[in-house]
C-alpha positions in Angstrom: 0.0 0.0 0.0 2.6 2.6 0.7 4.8 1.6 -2.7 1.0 2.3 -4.0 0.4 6.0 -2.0 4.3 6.9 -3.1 3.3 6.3 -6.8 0.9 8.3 -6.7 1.7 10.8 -4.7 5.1 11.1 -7.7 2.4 11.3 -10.4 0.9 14.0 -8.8 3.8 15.8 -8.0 4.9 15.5 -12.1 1.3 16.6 -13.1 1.6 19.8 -11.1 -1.0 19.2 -8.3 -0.2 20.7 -5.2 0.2 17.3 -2.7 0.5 19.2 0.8 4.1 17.6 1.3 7.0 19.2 2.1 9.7 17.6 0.3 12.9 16.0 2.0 16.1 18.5 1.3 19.4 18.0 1.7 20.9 19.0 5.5 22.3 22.1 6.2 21.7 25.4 4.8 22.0 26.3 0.8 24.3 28.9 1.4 26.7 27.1 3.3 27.4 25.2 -0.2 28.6 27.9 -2.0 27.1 26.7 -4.9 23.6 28.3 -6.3 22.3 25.5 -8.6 19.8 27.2 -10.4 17.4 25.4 -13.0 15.6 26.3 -16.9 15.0 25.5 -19.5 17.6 26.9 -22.0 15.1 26.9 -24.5 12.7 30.0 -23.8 14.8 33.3 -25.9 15.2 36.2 -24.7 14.8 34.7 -20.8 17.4 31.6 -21.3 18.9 30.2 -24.1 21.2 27.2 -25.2 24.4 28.2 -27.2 27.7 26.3 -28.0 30.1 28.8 -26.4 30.8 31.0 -24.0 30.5 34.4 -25.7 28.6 37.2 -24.1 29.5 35.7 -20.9 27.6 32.2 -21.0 27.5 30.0 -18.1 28.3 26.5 -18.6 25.2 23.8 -18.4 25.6 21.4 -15.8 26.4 17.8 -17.4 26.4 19.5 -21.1 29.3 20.6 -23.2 26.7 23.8 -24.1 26.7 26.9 -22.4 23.2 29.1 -21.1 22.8 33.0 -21.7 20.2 35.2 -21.4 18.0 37.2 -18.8 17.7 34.6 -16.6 21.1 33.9 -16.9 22.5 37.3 -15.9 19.9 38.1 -13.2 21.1 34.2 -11.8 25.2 35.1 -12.1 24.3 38.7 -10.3 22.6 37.1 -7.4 25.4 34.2 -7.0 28.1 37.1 -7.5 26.2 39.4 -4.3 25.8 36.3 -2.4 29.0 35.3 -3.0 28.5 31.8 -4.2 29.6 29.6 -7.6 26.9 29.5 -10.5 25.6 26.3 -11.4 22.6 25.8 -14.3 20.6 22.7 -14.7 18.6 22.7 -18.1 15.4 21.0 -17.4 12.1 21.1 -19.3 9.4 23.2 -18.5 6.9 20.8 -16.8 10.1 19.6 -14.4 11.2 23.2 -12.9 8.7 22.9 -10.1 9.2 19.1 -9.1 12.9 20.4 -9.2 13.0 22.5 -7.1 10.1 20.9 -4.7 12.4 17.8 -4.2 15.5 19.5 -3.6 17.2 18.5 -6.3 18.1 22.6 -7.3 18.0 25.4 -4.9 15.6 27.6 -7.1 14.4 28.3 -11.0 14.9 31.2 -12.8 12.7 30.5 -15.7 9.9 33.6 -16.6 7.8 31.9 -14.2 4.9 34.1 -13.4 3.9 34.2 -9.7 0.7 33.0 -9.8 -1.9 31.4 -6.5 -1.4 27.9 -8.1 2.0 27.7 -8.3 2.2 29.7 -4.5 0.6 26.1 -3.4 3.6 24.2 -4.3 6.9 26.8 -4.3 7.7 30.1 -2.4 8.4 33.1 -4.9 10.7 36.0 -4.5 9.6 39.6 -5.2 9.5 39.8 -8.8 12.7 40.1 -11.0 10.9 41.3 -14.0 7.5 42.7 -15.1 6.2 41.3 -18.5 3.1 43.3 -20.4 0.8 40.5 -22.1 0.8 41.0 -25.9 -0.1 39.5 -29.3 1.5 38.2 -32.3 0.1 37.4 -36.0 1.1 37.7 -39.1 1.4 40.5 -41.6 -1.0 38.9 -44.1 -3.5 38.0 -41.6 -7.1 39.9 -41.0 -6.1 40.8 -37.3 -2.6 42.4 -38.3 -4.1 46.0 -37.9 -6.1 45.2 -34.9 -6.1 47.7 -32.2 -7.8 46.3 -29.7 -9.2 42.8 -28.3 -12.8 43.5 -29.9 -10.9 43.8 -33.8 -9.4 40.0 -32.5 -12.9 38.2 -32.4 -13.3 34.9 -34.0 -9.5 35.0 -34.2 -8.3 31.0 -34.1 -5.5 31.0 -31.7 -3.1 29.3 -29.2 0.0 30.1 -26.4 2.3 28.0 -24.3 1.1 25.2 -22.1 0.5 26.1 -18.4 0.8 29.9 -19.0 -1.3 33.1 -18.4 -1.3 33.6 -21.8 -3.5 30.4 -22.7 -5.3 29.9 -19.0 -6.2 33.9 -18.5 -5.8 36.0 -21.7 -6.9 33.7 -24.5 -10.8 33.4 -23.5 -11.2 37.1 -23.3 -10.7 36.9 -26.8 -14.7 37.5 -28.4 -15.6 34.2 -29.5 -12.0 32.5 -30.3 -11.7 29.3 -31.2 -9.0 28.1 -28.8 -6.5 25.3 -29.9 -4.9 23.3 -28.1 -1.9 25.1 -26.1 1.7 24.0 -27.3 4.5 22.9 -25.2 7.1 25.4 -25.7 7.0 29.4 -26.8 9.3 28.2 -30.0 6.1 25.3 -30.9 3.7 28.3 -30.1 5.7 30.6 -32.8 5.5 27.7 -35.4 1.7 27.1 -35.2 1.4 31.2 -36.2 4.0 30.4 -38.9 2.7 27.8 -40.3 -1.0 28.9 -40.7 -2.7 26.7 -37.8 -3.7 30.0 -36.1 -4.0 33.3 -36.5 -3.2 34.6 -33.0 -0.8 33.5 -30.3 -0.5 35.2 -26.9 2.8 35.9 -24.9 4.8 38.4 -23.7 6.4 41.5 -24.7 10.3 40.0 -24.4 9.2 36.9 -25.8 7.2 38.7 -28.8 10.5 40.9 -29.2 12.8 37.8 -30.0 9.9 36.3 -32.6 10.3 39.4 -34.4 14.1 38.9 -34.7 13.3 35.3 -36.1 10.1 35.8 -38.1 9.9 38.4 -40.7 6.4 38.5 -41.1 5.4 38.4 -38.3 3.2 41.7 -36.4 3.4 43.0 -32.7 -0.2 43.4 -30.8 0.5 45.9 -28.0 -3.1 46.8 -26.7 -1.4 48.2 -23.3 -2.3 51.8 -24.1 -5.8 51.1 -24.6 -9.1 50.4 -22.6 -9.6 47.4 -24.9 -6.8 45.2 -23.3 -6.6 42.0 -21.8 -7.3 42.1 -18.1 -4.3 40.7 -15.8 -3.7 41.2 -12.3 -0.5 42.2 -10.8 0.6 38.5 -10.3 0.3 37.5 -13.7 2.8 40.2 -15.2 5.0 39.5 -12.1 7.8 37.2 -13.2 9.5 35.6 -9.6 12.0 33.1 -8.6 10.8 29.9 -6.8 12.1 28.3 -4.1 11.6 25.8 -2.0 8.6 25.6 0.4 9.7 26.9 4.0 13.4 27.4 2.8 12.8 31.4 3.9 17.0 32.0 4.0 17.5 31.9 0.6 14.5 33.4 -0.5 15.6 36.7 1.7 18.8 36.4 0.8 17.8 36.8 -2.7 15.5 39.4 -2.3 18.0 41.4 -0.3 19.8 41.6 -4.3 16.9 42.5 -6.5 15.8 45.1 -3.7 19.5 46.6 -5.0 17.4 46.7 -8.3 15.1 49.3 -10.3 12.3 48.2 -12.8 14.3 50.0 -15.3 17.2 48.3 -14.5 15.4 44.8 -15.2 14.3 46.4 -18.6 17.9 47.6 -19.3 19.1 43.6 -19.0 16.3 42.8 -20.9 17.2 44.9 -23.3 20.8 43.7 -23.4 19.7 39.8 -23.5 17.7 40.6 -26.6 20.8 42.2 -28.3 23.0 39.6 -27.9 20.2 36.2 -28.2 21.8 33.9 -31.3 18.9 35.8 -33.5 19.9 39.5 -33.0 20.3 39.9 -36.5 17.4 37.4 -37.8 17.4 34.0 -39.1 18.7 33.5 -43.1 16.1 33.3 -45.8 15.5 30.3 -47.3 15.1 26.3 -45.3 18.4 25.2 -47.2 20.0 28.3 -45.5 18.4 28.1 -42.4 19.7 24.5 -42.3 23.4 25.6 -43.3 23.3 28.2 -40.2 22.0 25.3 -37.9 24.7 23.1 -38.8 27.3 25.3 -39.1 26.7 27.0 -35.2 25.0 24.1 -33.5 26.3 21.0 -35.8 28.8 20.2 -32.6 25.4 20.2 -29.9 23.7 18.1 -32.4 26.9 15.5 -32.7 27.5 15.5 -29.3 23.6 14.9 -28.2 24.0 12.3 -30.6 26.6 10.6 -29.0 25.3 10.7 -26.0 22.1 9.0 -27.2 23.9 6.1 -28.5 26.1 5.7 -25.3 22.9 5.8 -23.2 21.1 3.2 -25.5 24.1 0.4 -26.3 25.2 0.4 -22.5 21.1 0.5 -21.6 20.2 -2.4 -24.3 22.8 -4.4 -23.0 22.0 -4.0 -19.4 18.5 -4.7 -20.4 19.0 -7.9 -21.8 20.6 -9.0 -18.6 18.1 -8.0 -17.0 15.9 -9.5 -19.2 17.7 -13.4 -19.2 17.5 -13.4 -16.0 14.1 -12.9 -15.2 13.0 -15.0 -18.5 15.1 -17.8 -16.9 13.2 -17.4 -13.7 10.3 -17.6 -15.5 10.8 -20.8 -16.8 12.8 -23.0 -14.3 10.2 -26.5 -14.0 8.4 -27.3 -10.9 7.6 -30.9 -10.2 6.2 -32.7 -8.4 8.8 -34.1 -6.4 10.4 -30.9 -5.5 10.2 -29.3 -2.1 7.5 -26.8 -0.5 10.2 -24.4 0.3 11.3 -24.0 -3.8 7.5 -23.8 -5.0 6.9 -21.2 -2.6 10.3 -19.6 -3.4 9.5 -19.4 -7.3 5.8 -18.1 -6.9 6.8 -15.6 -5.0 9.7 -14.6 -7.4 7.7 -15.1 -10.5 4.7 -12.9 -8.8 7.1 -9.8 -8.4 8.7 -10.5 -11.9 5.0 -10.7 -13.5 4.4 -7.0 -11.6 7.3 -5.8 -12.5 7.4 -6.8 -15.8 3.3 -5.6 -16.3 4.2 -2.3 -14.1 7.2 -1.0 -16.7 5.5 -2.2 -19.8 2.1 -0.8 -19.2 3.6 2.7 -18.2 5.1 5.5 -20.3 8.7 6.0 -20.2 8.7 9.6 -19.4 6.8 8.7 -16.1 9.0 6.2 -14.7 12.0 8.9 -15.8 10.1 11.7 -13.4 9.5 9.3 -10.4 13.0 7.7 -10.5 14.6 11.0 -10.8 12.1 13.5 -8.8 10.0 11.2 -6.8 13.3 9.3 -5.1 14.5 12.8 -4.1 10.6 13.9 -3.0 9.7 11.0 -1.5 12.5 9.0 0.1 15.5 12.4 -0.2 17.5 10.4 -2.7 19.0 12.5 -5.0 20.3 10.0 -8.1 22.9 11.8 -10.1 21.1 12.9 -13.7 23.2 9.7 -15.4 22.9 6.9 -13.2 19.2 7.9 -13.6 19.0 7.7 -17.1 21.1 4.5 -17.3 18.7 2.9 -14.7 15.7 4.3 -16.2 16.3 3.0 -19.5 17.8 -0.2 -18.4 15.4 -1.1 -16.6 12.6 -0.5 -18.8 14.2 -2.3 -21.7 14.7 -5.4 -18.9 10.8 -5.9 -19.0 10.2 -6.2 -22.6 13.4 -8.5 -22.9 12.0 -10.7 -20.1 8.9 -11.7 -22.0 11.3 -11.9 -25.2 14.3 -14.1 -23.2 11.1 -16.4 -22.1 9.4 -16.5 -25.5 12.7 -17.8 -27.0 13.1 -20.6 -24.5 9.8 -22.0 -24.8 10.0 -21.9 -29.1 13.2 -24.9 -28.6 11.3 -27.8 -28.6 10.5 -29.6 -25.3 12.3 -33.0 -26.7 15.5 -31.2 -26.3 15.3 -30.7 -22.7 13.9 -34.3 -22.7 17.2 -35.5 -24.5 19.1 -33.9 -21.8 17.8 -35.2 -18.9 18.0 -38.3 -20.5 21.7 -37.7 -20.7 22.0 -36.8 -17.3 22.8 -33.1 -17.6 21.5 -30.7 -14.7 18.4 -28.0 -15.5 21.4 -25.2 -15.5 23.8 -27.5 -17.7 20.7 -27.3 -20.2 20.2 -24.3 -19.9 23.4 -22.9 -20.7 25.0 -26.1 -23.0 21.7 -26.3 -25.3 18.5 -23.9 -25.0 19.9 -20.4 -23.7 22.2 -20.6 -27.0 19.1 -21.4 -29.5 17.5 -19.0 -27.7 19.8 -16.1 -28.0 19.8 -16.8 -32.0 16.1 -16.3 -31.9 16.0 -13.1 -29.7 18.6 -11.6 -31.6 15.8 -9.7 -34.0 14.1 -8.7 -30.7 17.0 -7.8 -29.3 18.1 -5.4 -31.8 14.6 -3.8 -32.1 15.4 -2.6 -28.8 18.5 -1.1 -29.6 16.7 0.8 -32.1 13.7 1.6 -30.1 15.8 2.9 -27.2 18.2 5.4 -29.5 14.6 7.2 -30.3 13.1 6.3 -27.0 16.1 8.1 -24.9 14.3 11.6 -26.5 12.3 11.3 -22.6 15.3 11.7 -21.1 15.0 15.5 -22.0 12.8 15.6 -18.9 15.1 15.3 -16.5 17.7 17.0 -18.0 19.8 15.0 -20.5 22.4 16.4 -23.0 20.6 13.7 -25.8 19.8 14.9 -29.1 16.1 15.4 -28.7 17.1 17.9 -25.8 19.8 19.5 -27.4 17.3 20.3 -30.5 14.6 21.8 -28.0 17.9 24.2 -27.0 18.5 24.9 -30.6 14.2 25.7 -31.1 14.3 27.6 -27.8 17.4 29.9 -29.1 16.9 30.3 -32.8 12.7 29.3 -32.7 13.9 27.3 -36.1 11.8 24.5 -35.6 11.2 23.2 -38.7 14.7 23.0 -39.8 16.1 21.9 -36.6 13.8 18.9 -36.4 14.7 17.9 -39.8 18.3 17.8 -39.3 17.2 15.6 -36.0 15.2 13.5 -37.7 18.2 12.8 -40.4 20.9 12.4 -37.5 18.3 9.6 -35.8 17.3 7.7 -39.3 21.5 7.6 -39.7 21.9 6.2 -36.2 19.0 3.7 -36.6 20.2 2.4 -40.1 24.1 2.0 -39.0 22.4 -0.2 -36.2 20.2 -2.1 -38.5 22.9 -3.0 -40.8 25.5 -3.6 -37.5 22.8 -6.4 -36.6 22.2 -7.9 -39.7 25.8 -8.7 -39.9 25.9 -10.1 -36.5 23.1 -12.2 -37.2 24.6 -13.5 -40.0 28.0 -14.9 -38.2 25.8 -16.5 -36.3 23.9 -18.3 -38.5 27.7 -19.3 -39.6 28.2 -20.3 -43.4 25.3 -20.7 -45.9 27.4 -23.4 -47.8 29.6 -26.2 -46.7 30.9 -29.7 -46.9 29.0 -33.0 -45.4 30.9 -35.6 -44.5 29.2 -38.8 -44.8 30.7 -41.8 -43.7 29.8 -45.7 -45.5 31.2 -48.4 -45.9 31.6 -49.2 -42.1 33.7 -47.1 -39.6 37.2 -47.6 -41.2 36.1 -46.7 -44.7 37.3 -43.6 -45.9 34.6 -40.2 -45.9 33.0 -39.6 -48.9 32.4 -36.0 -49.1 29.0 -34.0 -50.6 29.7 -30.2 -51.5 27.0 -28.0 -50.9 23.3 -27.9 -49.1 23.3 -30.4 -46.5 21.3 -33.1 -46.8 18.5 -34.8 -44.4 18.3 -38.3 -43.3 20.5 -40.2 -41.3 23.9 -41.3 -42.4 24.7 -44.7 -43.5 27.4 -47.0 -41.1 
């Protein structure tokens, strides 16, 4: 029952509900570290960005050879610098900044979060570090592009980000909109409007400000100076830094620095981030070119993530199929008659918990078993698993549930009179297992197994989640910095088909050597036992040989 409440309790956390838990943190005070570990997403221009050096005074990305910049970035190094503490950033996707910071895994998030009631429930805020007006964006050929207020926007089809003011507050004021369903990033949001599936997205003024860098046609809907605006309270313009709930020391000490600070100072910064984002000067015409400038200042990120995707699946395949032999053996070890009370039990029991764990991991998303390893051990039990041994048990052990019912499908497909034939020869269950069905049964797995290879270098994309350089995540970066998204995901979806093909040929060869020659020579012997071998090139042939 409690294995039950924790599971549910770490669904809940992921899915944003407030649980009335206070998580477990680590002892001693966050200052007393001197480290400020600060997560975001590094994928949300002009407030945090992912680039591949360290100009304009980028700060490394923890467990990344890529480097964050941008608002957050410089209001993060100024607080660390007052309080005198190193600067360490965790990228992290959007829906994981709260359980982050909720478990302890980061002191605080620096992300554009807006201070709203709901997200009070689970995180304490600081005084806000930035004040963001609520505006529009459509296109110049569009019939809202003169609009000058939110009456000349009815009708309009439109969409924001996921879990933002902009799609929860300021979208149904909108006279009769047809809301769509809300994206999961600002740079997804920007592509809907490009592409034609609306006609209206909502955001910000700093995040409107970088679109315009990156999308030429593109117009800016500032209704701020009218009466016919959208209506937002204080705490929805109020962008804050969360914190842990209760940890009150860092909170103050934090707000002691931005009470150093004047709203035109924050619009100054601002102002500064926007100058120096990766799309100052505007994204090239053309795809082709667009896909040129990609490679040629991101082709390193994207070859790196790739590496690290193939790392994470070999090593993760192969722990998997360990896993997965040993539990298919378990599954299959005979029970007779004659065999003791104590090993019937013994097996029931172990193939009970095999049965649940093998139901439990193939039943359930990925992406949710990556969120309660990672964030619910640290919520729930105040195990903090570093970000790779995670990944590695993550994806290993999924992998081990599909290769158990694989691994126990191959032993049953060798014929029962083989095992017969053994016993009959006096060899052990294990010597018959090893000498003569584990062997045939490899050879028939092998397909299975190297579906799974393939299946986890596209499955590891989850692993973005909690925070893993892999090529899915590095292209969110890429999107969050440039907002190409079309281009970037082609150039993704190239690097994985390339990765997925070298592996499909890679296991077809394997498969081959172990099928061993498709030609050779039978030796048949006649004539008695003394008689010379008389020798038949080619295809084997069937029947017994003569004595």
């Amino acid at each position: 029952m409690k294995k039950i409440a924790s599971l549910v309790l770490a669904l809940l956390l992921f899915a944003g509900i407030p649980g009335g838990l206070t998580a477990v943190s680590a002892e001693g005070s966050v200052l007393d570290d001197n480290t400020l570990t600060v997560a975001m997403e590094c994928a949300y221009a002009p407030y945090n960005w992912t680039q591949p050096d360290s100009s304009n005074g980028a700060v490394p990305i923890k467990d990344s050879a890529d480097y964050a910049n941008g608002y957050d970035v410089m209001m993060a190094k100024k607080i660390a610098d007052a309080l005198g503490m190193e600067l360490e950033i965790v990228r992290l996707d959007w829906d994981s900044l709260v359980p982050a910071v909720q478990s302890g895994t980061v002191d605080c998030v620096i992300a554009g979060q807006s201070i709203t009631s709901e997200r009070l429930e689970s995180v304490d805020f600081t005084a806000p570090y930035f004040y963001a007006s609520i505006v529009g964006l459509t296109r110049t050929d569009s019939p809202y592009a003169q609009a000058q207020g939110l009456s000349d926007l009815a009708g309009a089809t439109a969409t924001s980000q996921l879990g933002t003011i902009w799609y929860d507050g300021c979208l149904p004021q909108i006279p009769d909109a047809t809301i769509l369903t809300p994206q999961e990033s600002a740079p997804a949001m920007l592509m809907a409007l490009e592409t034609g599936r609306v006609k209206l997205v909502v955001t910000d003024i700093p995040t409107a400000k970088a679109a315009l860098n990156a999308y030429s046609d593109f117009v800016l809907l500032d209704f701020n100076d009218s009466e016919d605006n959208f209506v937002v309270s204080s705490e929805d313009v109020n962008i804050g830094i969360s914190v842990q709930k209760g940890n009150t020391e860092l909170k103050d000490a934090i707000n002691g620095v931005l009470a150093t600070m004047t709203e035109d100072d924050y619009n100054a910064m601002m102002d500064e981030a926007i100058s120096i984002q990766p799309l100052s000067n505007g994204l090239p015409e053309g795809f082709f070119a667009q896909i040129g400038y990609l490679l040629k200042n991101y082709g390193t990120s994207y070859l790196k993530g790739a590496g690290i995707t193939v790392v994470i699946a070999v090593i993760c395949t192969a722990i998997g199929c360990v896993i997965g032999l040993a539990c298919g053996i378990v599954q299959t070890i005979p029970v007779e008659k004659r065999d003791g009370m104590g090993k019937k039990i013994l097996l029931g029991a172990a193939r009970a918990v095999l049965r649940v764990y093998v139901e439990v991991f193939r039943g359930t998303p990925m992406i949710l078993q990556a969120v309660l390893i990672f964030y619910g051990a640290a919520f729930l039990f105040g195990w903090n698993l570093d970000m790779w041994t995670a990944a590695l048990v993550i994806v290993s052990v999924n992998t081990g549930a599909y290769m158990a019912e694989s691994v126990r499908g191959g032993i049953l497909s060798i014929p029962v009179g083989q095992t017969e034939g053994a016993k009959a020869i006096g060899l052990t269950h294990v010597q018959t297992m090893t000498s003569i069905i584990l062997p045939q049964a490899l050879r028939n797995i092998m397909p299975q197994i190297g579906n799974n290879l393939i299946i986890n270098i596209k499955d590891t994309s989850v692993l973005f989640i909690i925070g893993v350089a892999e090529l899915f995540s590095i292209h969110k970066g890429v999107v969050g910095a440039t907002y190409a998204y079309f281009p970037s995901a082609v150039i993704e979806m190239a690097i994985y088909l390339v990765m997925t093909l070298v592996c499909s040929a890679i296991l077809r060869r394997v498969e081959k050597r172990m099928d061993g020659e498709s030609s050779y020579e039978l030796v048949k012997q006649t004539g008695g036992l003394n008689a010379p071998p008389y020798v038949e090139h080619g295809k084997p042939r069937t029947g017994n040989l003569d004595l």
